[in-house]
C-alpha positions as CSV (number, residue, x, y, z in Angstrom):
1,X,-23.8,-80.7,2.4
2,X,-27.9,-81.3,3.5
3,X,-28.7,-79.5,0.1
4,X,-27.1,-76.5,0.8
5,X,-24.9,-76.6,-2.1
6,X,-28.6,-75.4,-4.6
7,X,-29.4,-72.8,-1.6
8,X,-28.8,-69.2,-3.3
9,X,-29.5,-65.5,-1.5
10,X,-29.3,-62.3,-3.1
11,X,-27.0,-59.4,-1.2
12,X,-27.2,-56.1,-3.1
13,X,-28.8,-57.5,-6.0
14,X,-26.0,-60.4,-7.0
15,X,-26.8,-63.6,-6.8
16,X,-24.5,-65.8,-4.5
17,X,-24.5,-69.2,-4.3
18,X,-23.5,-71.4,-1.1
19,X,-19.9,-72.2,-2.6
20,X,-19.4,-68.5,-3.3
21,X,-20.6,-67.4,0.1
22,X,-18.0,-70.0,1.6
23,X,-15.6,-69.0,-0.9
24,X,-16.1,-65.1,0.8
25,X,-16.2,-66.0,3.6
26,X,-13.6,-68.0,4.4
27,X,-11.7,-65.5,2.2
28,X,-12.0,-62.9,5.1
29,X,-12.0,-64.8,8.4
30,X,-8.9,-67.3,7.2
31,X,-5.9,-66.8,8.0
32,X,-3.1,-67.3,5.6
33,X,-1.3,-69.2,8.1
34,X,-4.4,-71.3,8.2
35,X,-5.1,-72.0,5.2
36,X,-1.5,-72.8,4.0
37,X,-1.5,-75.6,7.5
38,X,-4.7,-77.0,5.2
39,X,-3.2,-77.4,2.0
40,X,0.0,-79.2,3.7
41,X,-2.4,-81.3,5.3
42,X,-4.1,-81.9,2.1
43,X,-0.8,-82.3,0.1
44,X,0.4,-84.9,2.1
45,X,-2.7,-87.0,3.4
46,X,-2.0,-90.8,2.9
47,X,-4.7,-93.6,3.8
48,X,-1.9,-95.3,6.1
49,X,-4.4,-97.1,8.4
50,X,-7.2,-95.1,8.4
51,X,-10.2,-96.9,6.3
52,X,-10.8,-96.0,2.9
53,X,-14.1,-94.6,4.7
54,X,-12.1,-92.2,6.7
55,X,-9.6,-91.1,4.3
56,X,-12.2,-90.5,1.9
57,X,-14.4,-88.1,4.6
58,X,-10.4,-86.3,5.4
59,X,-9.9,-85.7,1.9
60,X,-13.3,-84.0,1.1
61,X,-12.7,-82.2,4.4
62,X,-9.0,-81.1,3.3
63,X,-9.7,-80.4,-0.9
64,X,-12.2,-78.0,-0.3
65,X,-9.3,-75.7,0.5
66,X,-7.5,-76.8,-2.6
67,X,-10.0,-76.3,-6.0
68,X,-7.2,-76.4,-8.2
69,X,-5.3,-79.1,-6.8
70,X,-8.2,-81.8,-6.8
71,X,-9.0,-80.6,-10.5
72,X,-5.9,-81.4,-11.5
73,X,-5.6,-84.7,-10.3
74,X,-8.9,-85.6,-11.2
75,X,-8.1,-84.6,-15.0
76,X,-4.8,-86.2,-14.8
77,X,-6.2,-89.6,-13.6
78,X,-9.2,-89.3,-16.3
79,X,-6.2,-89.0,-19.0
80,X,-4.6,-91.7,-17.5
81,X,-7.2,-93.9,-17.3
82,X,-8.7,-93.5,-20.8
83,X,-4.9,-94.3,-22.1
């Protein structure tokens, strides 16, 4: 994200980092509607014949809508992997 990701501001004396401002924000001005269309999305996104380049920029695009989900999988492949 061009460095954005270290930028911080303060707002009424808190501290607020980039993710938490997009966290907000995106909190207020998201629908639920939209937001539930983008973890579908993300739920269901297979390579199929897009590149691994392309699939790889759609899945950072899509899991930053779904935290939880992408921690998950990345633990659960880490587990598997180390087995």
């Amino acid at each position: 994200m061009y460095g954005w990701n270290s930028v911080t501001v303060r707002v009424n004396e808190e501290t607020v980092t980039w993710a938490e401002f997009r966290r907000r924000f995106e909190e207020r001005f998201m629908s639920e509607i939209a937001k539930s269309t983008l973890l579908r999305k993300f739920a269901e996104l297979v390579q199929g014949d897009m590149t691994v380049l392309e699939y790889a920029t759609r899945f950072e695009e899509l899991s930053r809508y779904e935290y939880a989900m992408v921690d998950t999988v990345i633990k659960r492949n880490r587990s598997s992997s180390v087995d």
